[in-house]
C-alpha positions, 0 to 999 in steps of 0.5 A, a space after each residue: 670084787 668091787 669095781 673101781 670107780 671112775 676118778 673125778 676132780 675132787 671139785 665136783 666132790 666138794 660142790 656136792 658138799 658144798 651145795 647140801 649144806 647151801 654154802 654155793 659152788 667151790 668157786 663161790 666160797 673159794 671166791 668169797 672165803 679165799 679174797 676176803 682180806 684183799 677184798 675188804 682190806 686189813 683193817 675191816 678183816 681184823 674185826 669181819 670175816 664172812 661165815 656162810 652164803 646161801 642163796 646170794 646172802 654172805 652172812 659176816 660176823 664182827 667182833 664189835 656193834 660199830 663194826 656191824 655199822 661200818 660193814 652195813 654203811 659199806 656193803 655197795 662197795 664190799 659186795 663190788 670188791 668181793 666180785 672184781 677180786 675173787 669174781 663173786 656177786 653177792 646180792 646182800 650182807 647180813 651182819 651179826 655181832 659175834 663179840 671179841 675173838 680170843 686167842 684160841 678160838 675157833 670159827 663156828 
């Protein structure tokens, strides 16, 4: 027979993951994918979501270049929101232009 194994919050489980694929902590992503609309407000969450940290980099992508200007123009202020709402200090953005999402589409 096989011994159970001791019981551990399924946080520990998900950092482990987390931090093999250099995605940050479970509060890091929680704090960053979790409040990114209040952070950013709705208007700029329409048209930016954030798809990877690593190592203090949030890369975002929007769906248009004027975007990737406007988040570039913004960053002091985005990376401040995202630490007084979710409590993530993010040291740099990197923007992509992703194009237009489509219904249907799904997050890479």
């Amino acid at each position: 027979m096989i011994p159970p194994r001791e019981l551990r919050p399924l946080s520990e489980g998900l950092s482990a993951v987390l931090g093999s694929l250099k995605g940050g902590d479970v509060r890091t992503v929680k704090g960053i994918f979790g409040t990114w609309d209040e952070a950013v407000g709705e208007v700029i969450a329409r048209h930016a979501r954030p798809v990877r940290i690593d190592r203090g980099v949030l890369t975002v992508e929007v769906d248009e270049p004027g975007w990737a200007t406007q988040l570039r123009f913004l960053e002091g202020e985005i990376r401040g929101r995202l630490q007084a709402v979710g409590g993530t200090v993010v040291d740099r953005l990197e923007v992509r232009v992703a194009g237009p999402r489509r219904p249907g589409r799904t997050a890479r």
